[in-house]
N, CA, C and O atoms as CSV, one atom per row, in Angstrom:
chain,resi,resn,atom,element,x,y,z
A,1,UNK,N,N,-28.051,5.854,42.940
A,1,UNK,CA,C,-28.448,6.322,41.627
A,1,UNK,C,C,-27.445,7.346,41.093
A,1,UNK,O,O,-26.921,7.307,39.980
A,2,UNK,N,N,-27.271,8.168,41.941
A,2,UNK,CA,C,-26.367,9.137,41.664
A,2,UNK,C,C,-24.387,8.633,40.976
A,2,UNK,O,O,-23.689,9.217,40.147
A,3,UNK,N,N,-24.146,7.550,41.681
A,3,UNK,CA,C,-23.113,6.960,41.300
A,3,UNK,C,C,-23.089,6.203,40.317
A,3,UNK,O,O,-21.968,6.177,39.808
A,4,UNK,N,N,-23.981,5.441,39.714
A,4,UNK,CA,C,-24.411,5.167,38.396
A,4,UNK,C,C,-24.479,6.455,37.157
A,4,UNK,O,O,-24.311,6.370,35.941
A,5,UNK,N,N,-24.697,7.277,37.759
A,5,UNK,CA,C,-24.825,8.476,36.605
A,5,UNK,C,C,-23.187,8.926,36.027
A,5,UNK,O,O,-22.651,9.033,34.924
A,6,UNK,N,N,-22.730,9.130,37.621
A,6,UNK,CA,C,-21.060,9.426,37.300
A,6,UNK,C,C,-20.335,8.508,36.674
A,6,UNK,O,O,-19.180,8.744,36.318
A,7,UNK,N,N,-20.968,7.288,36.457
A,7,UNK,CA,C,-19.998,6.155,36.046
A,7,UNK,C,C,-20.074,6.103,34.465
A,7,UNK,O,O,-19.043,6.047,33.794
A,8,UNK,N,N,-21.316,6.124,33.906
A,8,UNK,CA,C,-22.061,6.242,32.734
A,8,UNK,C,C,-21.467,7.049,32.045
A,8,UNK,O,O,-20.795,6.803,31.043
A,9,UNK,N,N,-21.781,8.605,32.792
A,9,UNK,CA,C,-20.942,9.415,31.766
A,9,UNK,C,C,-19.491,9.687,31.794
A,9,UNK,O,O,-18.977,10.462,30.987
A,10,UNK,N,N,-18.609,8.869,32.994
A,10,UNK,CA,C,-17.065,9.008,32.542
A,10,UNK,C,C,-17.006,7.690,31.175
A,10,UNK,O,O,-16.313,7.570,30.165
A,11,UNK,N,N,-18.093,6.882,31.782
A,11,UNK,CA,C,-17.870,5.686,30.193
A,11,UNK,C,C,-17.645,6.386,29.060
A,11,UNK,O,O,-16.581,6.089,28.517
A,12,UNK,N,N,-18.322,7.259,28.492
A,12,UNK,CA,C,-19.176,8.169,27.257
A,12,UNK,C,C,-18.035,8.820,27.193
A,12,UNK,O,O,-17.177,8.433,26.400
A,13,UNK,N,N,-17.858,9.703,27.849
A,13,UNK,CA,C,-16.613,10.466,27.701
A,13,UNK,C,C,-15.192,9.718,27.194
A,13,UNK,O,O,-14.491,9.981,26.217
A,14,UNK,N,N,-15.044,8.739,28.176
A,14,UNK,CA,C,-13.973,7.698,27.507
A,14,UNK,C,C,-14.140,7.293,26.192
A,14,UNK,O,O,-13.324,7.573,25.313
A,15,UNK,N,N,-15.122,6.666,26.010
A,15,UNK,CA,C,-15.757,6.166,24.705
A,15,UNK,C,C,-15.676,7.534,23.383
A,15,UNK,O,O,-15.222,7.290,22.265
A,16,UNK,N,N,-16.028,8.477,23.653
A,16,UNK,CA,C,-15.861,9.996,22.891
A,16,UNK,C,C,-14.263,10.340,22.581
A,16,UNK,O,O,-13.766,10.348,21.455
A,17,UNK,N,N,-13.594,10.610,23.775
A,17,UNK,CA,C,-11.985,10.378,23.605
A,17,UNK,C,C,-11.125,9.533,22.879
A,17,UNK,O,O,-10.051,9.981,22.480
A,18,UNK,N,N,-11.416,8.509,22.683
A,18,UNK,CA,C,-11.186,7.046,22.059
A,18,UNK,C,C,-11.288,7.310,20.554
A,18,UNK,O,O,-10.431,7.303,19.670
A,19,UNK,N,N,-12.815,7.583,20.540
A,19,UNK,CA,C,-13.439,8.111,19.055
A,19,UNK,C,C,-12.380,9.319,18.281
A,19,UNK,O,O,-11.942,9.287,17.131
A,20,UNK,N,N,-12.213,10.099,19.075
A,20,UNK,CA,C,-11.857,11.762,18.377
A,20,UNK,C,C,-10.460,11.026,18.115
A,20,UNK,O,O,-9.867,11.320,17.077
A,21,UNK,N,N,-9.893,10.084,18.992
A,21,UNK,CA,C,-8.209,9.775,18.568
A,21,UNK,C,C,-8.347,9.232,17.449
A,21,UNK,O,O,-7.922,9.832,16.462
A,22,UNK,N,N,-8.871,8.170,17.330
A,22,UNK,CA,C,-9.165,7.228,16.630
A,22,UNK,C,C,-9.391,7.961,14.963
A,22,UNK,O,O,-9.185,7.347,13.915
A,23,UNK,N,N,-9.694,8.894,15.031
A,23,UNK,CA,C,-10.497,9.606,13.873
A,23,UNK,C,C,-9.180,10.517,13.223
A,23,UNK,O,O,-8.602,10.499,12.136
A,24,UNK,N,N,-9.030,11.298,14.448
A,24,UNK,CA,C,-7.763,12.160,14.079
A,24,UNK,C,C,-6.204,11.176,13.992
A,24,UNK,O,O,-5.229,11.841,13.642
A,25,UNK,N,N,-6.005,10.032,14.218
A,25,UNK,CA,C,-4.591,9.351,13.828
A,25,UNK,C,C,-4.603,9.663,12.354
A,25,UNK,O,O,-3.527,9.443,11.798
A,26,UNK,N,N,-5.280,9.984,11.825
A,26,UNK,CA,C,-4.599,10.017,9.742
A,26,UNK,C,C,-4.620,8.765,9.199
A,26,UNK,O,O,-3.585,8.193,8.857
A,27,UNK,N,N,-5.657,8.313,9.095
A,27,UNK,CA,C,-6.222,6.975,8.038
A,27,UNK,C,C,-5.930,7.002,6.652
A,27,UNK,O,O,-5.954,6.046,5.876
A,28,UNK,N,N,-5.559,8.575,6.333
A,28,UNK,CA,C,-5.457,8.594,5.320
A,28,UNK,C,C,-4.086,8.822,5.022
A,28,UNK,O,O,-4.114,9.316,3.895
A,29,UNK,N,N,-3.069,8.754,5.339
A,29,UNK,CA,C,-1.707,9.183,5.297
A,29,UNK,C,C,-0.802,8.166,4.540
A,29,UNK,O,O,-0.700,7.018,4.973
A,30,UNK,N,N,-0.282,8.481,3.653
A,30,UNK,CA,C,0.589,7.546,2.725
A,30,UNK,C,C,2.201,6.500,4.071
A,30,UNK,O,O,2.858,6.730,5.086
A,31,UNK,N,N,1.986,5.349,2.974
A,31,UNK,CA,C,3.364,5.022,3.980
A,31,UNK,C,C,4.173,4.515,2.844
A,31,UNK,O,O,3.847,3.965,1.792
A,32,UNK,N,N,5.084,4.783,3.246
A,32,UNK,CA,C,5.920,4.837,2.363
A,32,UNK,C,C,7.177,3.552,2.901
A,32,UNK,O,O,7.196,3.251,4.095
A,33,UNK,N,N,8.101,2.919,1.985
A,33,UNK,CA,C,8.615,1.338,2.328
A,33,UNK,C,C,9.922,1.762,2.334
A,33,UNK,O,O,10.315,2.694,1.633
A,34,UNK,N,N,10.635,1.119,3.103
A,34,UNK,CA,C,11.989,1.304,3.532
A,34,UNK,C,C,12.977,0.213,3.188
A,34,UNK,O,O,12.599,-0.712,3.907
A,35,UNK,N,N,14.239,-0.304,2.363
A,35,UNK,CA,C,14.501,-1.009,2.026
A,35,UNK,C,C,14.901,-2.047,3.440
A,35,UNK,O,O,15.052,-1.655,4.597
A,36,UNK,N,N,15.018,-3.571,2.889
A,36,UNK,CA,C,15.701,-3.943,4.055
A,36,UNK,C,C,16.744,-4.792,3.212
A,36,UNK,O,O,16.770,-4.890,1.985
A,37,UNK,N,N,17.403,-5.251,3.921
A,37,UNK,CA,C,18.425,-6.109,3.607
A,37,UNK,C,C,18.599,-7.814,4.001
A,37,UNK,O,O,19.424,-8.696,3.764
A,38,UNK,N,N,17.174,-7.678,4.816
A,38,UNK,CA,C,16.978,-9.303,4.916
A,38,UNK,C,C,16.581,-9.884,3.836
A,38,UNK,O,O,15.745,-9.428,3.057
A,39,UNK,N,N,17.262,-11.099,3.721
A,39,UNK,CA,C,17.106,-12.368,2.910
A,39,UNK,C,C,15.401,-12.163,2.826
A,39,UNK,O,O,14.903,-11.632,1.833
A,40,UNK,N,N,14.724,-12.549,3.755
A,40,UNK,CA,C,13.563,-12.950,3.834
A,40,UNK,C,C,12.539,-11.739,3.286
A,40,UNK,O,O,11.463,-11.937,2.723
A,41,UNK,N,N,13.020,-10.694,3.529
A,41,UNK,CA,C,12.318,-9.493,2.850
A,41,UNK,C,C,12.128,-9.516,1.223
A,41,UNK,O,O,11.208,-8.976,0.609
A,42,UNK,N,N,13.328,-10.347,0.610
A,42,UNK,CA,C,13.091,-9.921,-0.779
A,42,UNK,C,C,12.950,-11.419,-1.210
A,42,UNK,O,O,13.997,-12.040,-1.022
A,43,UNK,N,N,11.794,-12.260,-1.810
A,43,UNK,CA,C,11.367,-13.261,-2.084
A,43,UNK,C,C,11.827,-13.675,-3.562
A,43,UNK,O,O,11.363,-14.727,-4.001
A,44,UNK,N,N,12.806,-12.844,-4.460
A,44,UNK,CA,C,12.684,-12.722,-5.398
A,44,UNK,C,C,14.396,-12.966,-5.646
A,44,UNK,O,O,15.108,-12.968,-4.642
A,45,UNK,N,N,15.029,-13.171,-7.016
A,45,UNK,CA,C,16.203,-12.936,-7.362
A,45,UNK,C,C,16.508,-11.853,-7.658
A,45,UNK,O,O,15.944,-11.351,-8.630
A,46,UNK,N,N,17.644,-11.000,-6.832
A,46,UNK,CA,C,18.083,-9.525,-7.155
A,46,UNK,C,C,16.803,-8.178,-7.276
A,46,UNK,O,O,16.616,-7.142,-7.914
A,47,UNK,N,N,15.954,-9.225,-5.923
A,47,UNK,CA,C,14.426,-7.788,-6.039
A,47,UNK,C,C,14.626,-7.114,-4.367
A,47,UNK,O,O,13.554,-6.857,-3.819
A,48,UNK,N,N,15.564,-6.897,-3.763
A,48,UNK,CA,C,16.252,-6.478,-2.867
A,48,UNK,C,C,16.112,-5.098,-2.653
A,48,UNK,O,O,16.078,-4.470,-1.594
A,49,UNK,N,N,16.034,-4.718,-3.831
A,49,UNK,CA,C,16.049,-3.121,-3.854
A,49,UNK,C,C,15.338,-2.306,-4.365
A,49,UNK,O,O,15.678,-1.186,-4.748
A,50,UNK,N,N,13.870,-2.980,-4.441
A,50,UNK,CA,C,12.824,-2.854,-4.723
A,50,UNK,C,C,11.735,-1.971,-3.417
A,50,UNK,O,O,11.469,-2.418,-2.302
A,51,UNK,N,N,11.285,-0.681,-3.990
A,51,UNK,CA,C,10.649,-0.307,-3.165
A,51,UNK,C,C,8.868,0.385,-3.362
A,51,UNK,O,O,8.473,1.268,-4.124
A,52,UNK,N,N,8.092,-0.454,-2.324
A,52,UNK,CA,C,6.796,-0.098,-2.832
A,52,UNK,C,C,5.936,1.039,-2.066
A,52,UNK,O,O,6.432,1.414,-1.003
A,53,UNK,N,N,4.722,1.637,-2.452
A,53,UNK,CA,C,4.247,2.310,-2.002
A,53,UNK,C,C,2.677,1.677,-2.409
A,53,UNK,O,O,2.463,1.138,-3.495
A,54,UNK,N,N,1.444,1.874,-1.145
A,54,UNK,CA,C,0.142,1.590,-1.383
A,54,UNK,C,C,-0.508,2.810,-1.333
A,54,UNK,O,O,-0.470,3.306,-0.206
A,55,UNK,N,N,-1.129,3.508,-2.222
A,55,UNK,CA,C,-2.213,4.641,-1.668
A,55,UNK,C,C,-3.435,4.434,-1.397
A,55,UNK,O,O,-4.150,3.892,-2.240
A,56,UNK,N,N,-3.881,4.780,-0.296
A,56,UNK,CA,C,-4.956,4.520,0.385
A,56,UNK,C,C,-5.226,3.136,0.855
A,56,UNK,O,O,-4.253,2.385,0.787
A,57,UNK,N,N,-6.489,2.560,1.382
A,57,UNK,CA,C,-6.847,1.477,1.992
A,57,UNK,C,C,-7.987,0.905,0.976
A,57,UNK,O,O,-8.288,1.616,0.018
A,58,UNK,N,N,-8.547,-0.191,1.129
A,58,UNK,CA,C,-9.627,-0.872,0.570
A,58,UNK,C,C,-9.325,-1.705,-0.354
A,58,UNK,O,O,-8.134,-1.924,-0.575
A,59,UNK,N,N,-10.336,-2.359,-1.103
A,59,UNK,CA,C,-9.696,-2.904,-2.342
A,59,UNK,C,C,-9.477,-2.364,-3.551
A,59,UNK,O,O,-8.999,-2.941,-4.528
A,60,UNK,N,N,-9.889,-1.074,-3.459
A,60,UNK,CA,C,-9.697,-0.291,-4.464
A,60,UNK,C,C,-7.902,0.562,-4.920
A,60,UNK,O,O,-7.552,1.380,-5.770
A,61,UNK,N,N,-7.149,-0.242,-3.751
A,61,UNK,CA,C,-5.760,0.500,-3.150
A,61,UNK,C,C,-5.023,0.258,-4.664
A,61,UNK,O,O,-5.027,-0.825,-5.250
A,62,UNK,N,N,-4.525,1.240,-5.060
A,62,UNK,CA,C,-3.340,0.443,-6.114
A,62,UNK,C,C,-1.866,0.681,-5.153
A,62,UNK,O,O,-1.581,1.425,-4.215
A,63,UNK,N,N,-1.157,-0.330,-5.903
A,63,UNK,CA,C,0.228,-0.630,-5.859
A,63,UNK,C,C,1.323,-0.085,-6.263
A,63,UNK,O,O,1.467,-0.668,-7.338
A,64,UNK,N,N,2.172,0.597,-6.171
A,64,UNK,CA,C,2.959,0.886,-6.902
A,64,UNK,C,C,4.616,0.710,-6.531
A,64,UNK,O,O,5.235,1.224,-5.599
A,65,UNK,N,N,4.987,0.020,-7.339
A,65,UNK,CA,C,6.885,-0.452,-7.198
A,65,UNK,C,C,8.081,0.181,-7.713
A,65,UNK,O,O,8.257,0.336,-8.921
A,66,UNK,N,N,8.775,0.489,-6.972
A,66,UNK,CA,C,10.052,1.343,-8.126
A,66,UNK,C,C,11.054,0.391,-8.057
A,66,UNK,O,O,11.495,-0.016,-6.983
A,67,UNK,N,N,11.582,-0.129,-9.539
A,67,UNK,CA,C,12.618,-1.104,-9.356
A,67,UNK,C,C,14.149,0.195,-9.613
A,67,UNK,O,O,14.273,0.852,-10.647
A,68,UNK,N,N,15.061,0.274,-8.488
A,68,UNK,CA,C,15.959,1.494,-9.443
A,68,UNK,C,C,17.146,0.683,-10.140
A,68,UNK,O,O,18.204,1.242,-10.428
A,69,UNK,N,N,16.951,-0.407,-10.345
A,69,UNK,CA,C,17.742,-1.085,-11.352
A,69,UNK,C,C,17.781,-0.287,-13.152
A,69,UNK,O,O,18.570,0.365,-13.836
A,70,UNK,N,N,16.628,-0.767,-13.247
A,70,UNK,CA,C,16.241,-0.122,-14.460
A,70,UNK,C,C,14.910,1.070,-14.719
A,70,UNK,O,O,14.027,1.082,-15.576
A,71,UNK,N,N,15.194,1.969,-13.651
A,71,UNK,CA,C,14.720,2.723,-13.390
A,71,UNK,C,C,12.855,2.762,-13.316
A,71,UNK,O,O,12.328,3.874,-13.336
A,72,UNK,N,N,12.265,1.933,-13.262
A,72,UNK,CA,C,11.009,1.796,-13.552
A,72,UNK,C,C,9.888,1.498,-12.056
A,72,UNK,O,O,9.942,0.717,-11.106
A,73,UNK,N,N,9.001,2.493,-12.454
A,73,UNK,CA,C,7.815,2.087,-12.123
A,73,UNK,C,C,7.084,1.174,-12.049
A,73,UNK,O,O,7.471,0.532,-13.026
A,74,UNK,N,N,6.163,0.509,-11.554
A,74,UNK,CA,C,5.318,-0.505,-12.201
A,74,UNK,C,C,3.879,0.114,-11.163
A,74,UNK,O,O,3.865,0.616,-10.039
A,75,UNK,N,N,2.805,-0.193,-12.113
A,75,UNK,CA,C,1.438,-0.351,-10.972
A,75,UNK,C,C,0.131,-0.884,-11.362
A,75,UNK,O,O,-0.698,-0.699,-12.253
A,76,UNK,N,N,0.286,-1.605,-10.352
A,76,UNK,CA,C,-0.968,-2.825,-9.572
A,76,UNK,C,C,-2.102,-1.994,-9.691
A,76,UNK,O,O,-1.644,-0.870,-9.488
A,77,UNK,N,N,-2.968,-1.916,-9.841
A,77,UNK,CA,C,-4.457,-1.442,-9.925
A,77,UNK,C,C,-4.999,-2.389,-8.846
A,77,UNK,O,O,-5.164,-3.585,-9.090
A,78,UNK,N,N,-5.301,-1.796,-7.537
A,78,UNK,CA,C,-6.935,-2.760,-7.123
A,78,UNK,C,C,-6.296,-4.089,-6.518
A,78,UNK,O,O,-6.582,-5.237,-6.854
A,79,UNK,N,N,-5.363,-3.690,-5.548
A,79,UNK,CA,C,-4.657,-4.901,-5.518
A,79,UNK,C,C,-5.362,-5.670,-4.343
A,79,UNK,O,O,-4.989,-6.773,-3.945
A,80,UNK,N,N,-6.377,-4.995,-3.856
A,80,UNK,CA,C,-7.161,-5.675,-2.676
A,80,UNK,C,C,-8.607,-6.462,-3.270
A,80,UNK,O,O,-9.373,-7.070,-2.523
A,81,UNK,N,N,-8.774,-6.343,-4.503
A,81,UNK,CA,C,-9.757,-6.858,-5.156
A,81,UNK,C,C,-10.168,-7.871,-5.913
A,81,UNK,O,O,-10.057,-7.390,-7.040
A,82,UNK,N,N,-10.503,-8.778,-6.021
A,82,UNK,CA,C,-10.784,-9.732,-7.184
A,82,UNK,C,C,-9.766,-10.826,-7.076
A,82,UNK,O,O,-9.495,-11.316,-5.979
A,83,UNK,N,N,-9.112,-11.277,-8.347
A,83,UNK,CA,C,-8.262,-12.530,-7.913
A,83,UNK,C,C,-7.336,-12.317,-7.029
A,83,UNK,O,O,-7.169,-11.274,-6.398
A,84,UNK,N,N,-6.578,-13.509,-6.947
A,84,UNK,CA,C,-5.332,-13.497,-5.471
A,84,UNK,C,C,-4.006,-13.193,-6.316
A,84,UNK,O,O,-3.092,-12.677,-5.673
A,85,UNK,N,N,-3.759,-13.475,-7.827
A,85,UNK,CA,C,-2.841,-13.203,-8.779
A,85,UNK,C,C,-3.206,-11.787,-9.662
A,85,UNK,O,O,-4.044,-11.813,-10.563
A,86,UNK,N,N,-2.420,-10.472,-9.262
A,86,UNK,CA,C,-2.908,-9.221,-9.655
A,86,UNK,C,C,-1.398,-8.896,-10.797
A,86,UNK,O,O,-0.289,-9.322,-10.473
A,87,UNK,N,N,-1.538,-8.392,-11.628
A,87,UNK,CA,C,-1.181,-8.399,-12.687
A,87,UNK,C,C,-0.557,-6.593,-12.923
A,87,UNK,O,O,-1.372,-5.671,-12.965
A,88,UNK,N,N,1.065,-6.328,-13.064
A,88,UNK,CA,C,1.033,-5.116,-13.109
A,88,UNK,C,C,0.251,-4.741,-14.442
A,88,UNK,O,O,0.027,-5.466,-15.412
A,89,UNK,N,N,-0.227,-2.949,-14.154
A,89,UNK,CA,C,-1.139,-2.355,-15.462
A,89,UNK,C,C,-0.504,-1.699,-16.225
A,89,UNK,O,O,-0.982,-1.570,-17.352
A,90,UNK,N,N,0.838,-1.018,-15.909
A,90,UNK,CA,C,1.047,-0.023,-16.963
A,90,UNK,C,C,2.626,0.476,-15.823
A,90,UNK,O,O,2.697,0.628,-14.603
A,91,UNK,N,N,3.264,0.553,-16.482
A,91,UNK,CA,C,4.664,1.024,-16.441
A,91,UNK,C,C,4.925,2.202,-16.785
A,91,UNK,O,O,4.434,2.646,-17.823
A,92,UNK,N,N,5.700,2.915,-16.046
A,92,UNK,CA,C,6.861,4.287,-16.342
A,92,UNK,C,C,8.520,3.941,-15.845
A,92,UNK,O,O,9.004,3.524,-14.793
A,93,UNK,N,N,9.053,4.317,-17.080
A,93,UNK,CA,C,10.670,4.197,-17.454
A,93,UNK,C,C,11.276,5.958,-17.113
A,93,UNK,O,O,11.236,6.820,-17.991
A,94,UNK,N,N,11.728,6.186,-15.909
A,94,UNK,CA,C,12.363,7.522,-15.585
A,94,UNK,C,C,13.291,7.139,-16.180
A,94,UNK,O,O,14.028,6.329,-15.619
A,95,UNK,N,N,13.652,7.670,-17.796
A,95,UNK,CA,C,14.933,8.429,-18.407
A,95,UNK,C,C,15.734,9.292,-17.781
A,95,UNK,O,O,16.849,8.904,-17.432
A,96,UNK,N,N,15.310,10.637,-17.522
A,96,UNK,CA,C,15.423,11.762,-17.025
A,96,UNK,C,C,14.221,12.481,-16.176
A,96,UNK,O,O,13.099,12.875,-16.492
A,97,UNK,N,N,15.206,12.471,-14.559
A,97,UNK,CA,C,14.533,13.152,-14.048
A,97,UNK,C,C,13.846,14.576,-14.579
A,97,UNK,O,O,14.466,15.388,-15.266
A,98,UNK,N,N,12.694,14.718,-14.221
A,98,UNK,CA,C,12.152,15.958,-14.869
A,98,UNK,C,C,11.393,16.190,-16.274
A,98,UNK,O,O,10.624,17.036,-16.731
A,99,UNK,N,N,12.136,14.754,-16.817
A,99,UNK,CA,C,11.846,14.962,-18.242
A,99,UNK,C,C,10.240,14.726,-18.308
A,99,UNK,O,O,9.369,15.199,-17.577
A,100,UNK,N,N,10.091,13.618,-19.698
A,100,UNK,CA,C,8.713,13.310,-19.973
A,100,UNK,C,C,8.562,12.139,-19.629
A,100,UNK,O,O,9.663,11.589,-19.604
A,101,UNK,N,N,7.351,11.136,-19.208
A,101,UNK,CA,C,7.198,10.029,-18.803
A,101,UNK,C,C,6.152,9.013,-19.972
A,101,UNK,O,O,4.931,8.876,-19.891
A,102,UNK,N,N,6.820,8.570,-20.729
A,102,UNK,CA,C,5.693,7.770,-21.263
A,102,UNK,C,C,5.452,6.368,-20.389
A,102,UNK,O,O,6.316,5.877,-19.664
A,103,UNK,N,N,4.266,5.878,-20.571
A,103,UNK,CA,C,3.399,4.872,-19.959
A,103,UNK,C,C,3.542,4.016,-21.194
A,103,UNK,O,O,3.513,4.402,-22.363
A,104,UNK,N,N,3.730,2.580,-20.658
A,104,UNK,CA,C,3.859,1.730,-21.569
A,104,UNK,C,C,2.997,0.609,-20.686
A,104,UNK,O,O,3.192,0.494,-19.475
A,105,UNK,N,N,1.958,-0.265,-21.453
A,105,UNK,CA,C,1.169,-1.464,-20.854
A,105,UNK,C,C,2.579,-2.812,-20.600
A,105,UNK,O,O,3.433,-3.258,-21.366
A,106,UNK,N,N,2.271,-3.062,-19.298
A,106,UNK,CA,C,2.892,-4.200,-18.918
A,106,UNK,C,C,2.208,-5.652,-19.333
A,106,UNK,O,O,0.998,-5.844,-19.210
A,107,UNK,N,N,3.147,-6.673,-19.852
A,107,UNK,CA,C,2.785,-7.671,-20.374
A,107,UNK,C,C,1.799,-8.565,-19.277
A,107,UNK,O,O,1.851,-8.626,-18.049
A,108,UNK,N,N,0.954,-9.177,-20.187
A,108,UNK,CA,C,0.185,-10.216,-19.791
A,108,UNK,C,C,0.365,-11.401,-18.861
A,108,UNK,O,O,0.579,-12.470,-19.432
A,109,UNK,N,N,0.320,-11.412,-17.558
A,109,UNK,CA,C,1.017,-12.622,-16.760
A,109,UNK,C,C,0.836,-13.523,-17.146
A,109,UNK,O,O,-0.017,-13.562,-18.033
A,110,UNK,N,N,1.609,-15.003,-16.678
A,110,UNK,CA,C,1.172,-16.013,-16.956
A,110,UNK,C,C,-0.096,-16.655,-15.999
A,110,UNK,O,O,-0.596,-16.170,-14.985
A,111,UNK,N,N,-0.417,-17.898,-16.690
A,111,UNK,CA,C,-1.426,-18.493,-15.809
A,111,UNK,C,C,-0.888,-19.553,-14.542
A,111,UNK,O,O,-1.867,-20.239,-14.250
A,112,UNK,N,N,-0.217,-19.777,-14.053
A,112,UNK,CA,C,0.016,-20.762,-13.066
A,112,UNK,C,C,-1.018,-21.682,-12.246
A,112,UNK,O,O,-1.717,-21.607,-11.235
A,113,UNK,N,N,-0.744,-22.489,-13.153
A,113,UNK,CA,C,-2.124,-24.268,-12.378
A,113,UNK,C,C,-1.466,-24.433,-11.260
A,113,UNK,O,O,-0.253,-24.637,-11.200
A,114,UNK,N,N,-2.291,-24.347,-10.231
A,114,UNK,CA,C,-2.548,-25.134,-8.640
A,114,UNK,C,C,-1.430,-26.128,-8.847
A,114,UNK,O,O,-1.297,-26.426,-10.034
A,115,UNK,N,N,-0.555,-26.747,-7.986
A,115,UNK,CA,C,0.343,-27.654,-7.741
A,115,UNK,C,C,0.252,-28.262,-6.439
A,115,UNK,O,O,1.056,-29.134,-6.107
């Protein structure tokens, strides 16, 4: 009986340890995207140097892309949510660092039929 008890509570304890890591790794911590230079990384023509950032988790996560071609922002609203085709919402054009940022609505995607 007694060796059943010791076993139980090193389980619990393990199980508790596990928990507190698990909790304290930072679920909430931004990650931030690193360019690459593989072919296969950039699916796109001349989108190579394109770099994104997600904040937070869920479907509530928005998206956000910096193209530094033409200096712009773009962002996804909710990109874990609803259809499988997500549509950027609204754009920022960095003129000048520091300066002012106007927001401009990004155009309307197209529809693309199943093939």
């Amino acid at each position: 009986m007694m060796r059943w008890r010791a076993v139980v509570r090193d389980l619990v304890l393990v199980c508790l340890a596990v928990a507190v890591a698990w909790w304290l790794r930072g679920a909430g911590t931004t990650v931030q995207a690193q360019r690459s230079s593989s072919s296969t990384s950039a699916r796109g023509a001349g989108d190579g140097n394109l770099a994104f950032q997600m904040t937070g988790a869920g479907p509530d996560a928005p998206l956000t892309m910096y193209n530094p071609e033409n200096r712009t922002l773009y962002v996804y609203p909710r990109v874990g949510a609803g259809n499988s085709q997500i549509n950027c919402a609204y754009s920022f054009r960095v003129t000048k660092p520091g300066g002012p940022l106007e927001r401009e609505n990004c155009p309307v995607g197209e529809f693309l039929a199943p093939q």
